[in-house]
N, C-alpha and C positions, 0 to 999 in steps of 0.2 A: 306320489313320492316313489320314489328307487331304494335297489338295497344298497349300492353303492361299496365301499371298499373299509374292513374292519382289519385296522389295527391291534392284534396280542401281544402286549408286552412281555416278554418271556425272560425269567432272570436266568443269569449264567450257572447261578446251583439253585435247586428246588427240594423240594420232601415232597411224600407221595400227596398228602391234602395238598399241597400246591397245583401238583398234577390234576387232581382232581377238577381243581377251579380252572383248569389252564383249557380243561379237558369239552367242559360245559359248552363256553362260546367257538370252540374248534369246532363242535360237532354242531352245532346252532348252524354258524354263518360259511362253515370250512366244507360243507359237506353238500354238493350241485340238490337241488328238488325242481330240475327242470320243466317238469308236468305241473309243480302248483308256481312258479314266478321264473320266466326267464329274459333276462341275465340272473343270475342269484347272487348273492355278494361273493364278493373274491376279500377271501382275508391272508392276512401277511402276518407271519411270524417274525417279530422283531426283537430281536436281540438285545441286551444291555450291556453287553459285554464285546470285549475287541476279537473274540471266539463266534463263528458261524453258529454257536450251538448253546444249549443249553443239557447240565448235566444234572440226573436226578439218582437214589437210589440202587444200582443196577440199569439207569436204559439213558440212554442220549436223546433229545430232542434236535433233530437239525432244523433252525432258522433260515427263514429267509429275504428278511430285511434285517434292518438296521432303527439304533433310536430315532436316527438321521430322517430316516423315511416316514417316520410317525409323522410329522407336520401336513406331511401331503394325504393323509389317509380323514377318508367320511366318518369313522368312527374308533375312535380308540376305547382299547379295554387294558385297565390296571386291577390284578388281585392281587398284589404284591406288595411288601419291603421288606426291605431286610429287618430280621432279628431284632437285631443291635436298634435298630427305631421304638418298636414294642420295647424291651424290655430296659433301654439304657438311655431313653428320649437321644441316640445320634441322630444326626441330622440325616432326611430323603436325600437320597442321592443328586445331585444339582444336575448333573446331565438329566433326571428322569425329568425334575420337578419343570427344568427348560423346555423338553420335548413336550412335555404336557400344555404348558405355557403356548408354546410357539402353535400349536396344532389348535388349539383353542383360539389363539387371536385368530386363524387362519379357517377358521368356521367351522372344524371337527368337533362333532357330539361327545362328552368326556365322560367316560362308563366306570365304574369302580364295584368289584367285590371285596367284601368283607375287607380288612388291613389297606386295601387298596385306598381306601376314604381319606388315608392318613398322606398319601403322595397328592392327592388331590389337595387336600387342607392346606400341604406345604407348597401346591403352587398358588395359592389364595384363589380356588376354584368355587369354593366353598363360602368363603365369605359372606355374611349376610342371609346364607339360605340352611332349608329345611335338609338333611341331609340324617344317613344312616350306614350301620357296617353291625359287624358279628357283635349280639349283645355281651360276646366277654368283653368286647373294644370298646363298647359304644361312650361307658363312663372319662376312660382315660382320654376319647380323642376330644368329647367335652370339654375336660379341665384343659387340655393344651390349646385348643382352639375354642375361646370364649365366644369369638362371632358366626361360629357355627351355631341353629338350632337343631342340637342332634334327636333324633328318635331313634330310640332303641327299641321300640314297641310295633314295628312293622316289614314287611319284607323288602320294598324297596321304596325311596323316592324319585320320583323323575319331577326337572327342575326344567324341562325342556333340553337347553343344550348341553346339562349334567346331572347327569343319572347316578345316584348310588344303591346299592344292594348291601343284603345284610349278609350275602356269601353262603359256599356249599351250593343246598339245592336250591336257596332264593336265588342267585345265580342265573336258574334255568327257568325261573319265574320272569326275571329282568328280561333273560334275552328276545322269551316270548312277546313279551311283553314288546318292547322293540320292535318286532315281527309285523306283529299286528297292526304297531304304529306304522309303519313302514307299507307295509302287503297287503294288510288287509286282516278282518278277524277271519276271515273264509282261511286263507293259506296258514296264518297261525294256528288256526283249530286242526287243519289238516297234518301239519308237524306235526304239533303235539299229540294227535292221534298215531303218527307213526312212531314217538320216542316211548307212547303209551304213559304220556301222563296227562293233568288235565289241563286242559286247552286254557284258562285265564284263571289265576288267586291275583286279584287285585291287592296291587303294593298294601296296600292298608290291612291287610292280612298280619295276623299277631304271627312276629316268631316263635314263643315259648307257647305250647300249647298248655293247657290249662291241668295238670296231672290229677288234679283229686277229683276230676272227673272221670268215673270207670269209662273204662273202651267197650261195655257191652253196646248195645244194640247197633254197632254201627252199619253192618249190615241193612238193618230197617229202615236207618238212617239216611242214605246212599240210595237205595230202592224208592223212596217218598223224591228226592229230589229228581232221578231219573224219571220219575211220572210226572212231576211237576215242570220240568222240561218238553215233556210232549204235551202239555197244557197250558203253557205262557198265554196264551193268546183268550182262557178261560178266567173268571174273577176268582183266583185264588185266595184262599185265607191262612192264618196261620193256623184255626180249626180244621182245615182240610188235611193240612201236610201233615198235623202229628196223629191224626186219625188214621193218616194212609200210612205213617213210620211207628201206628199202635202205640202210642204214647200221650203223656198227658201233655197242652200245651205247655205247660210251662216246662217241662223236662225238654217237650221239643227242643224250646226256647234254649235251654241252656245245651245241648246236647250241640246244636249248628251252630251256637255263638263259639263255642271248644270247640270243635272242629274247622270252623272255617273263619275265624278271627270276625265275623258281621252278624247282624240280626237277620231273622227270615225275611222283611221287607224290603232290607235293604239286600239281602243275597236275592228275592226275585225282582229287584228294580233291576239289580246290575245284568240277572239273565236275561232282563226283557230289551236293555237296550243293545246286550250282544246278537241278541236276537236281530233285532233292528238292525245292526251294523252290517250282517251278515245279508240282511238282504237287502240293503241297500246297495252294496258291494255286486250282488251277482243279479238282479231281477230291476225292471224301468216300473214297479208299482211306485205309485203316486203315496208321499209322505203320511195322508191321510190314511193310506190303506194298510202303510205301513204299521204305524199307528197300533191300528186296530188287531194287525195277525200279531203282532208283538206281546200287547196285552197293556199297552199303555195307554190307551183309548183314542185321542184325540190329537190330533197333529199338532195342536198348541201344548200341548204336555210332552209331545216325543220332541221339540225344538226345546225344553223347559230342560230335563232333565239331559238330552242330549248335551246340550252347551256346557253344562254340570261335569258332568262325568267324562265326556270326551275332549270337551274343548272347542267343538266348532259345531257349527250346526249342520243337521241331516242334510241337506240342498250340496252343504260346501264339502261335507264327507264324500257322497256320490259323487261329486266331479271330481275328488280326488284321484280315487282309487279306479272310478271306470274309464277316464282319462289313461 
């Protein structure tokens, strides 16, 4: 797969959290990493309004398409509507919910953060499927849109050719997220190493962290899994990890389920087959072998959980991305 050409819809007035959101997939898909994927995507600023630009706060954004030009683009991203939708149910603007429309019949992947879910809803994007946005929105866009299944309990879903996020910094999860789908976990892990955050929280990641869990030991926390990182490939237990983060398992237990929305099993299945992904991406070892440096033993269980988790099997990932 390619990175292809990312659509921003950009409204004509924004507030600085719009910026924010606007700011996310600019710096994602908007910014050349020639050395990890080249061509890189080429994204376009598109405009809502009959104005080249977009105004916010104190600073101008100048655009450089049009809603016109969304149809033609490999991926569009909405984090927007206006006000007056949230707070007065008006109706999505019918030029956006069109462009959305037209660029979807026309094979574009349909990306939405936070309030963005709601432009989506209104172009019947969402119909039928699993979908999510900012847990202040999640209840309202429910009651308005009954054939949505919405979760308000996770950071983003991807539906294949429509993705939502729950916005802000899930956002930067999504776009990774993407990334990887796209490039590969090697070039995703490498970004998010330069933007210096962590390279994959799987959508299923809780948004609201769990507060009445104290934030001490997390330091010990963070060190137990960085070791358990360099030993994917050893039969780790969950008596292991909270022995090395000096804690009793069950605090383990509760301490990684609050921090990272998963159980410790299921957070080292997910690092074994990143594991796996990464080097099936860059090295010609054989699945079996793979397997085994992973920590998932057997090539019938890295195809098991592969298909699981990623969607296709080890064989047809490999010819993806080394293709």
């Amino acid at each position: 797969m390619s990175a292809g050409s990312v659509a921003l819809i950009v409204p004509s007035d924004f507030g600085v959290a719009d910026l924010y959101e606007l700011g996310i997939p600019a710096a994602v898909f908007g910014t050349p990493q020639p050395d990890l994927a080249d061509p890189w995507y080429e994204l376009w600023l598109c405009g809502t309004g009959s104005s080249t630009r977009g105004t916010g706060p104190g600073f101008t954004l100048h655009t450089t398409h049009t809603l016109d030009d969304v149809v033609h683009a490999d991926t569009v991203f909405v984090s927007w509507v206006p006000e007056e939708v949230i707070e007065d149910n008006a109706p999505v603007p019918p030029e956006l919910v069109s462009a959305l429309r037209k660029a979807h019949d026309n094979g574009a992947r349909i990306v939405s953060q936070c309030v963005g879910a709601y432009a989506l809803a209104a172009a019947g994007l969402l119909d039928g499927r699993r979908a999510t946005a900012h847990w202040m929105h999640t209840a309202l866009l429910a009651e308005r849109h009954p054939k949505i299944e919405v979760d308000d309990s996770v950071l983003y879903v991807d539906e294949g050719d429509v993705l939502t996020s729950a916005g802000m910094t899930a956002g930067l999860d999504l776009c990774l997220h993407l990334v990887r789908r796209d490039l590969g976990a090697h070039v995703a892990d490498q970004l998010a190493r330069r933007m210096i955050v962590p390279g994959h929280r799987p959508g299923s990641r809780s948004q609201v962290i769990d507060l009445s869990v104290p934030p001490d030991n997390s330091e010990s926390l963070e060190s137990a899994l960085d070791w358990a990182r360099t030993r994917l490939d050893e039969p780790l237990t969950i008596d292991d990890l909270a022995r090395r983060a000096a804690m009793s398992p069950r605090t383990f237990y509760r301490k990684l389920q609050a921090a990272t929305g998963t159980t410790p099993l299921q957070w080292l299945l997910n690092e074994r087959v990143a594991r796996a992904q990464a080097l099936l991406e860059s090295t010609s070892l054989s699945v079996e072998k793979i397997a085994g440096l992973s920590g998932i033993g057997t090539a019938n269980n890295l195809r098991h959980h592969f298909l699981k988790l990623v969607g296709k099997s080890p064989s047809d990932y490999r010819q993806t991305f080394q293709h």
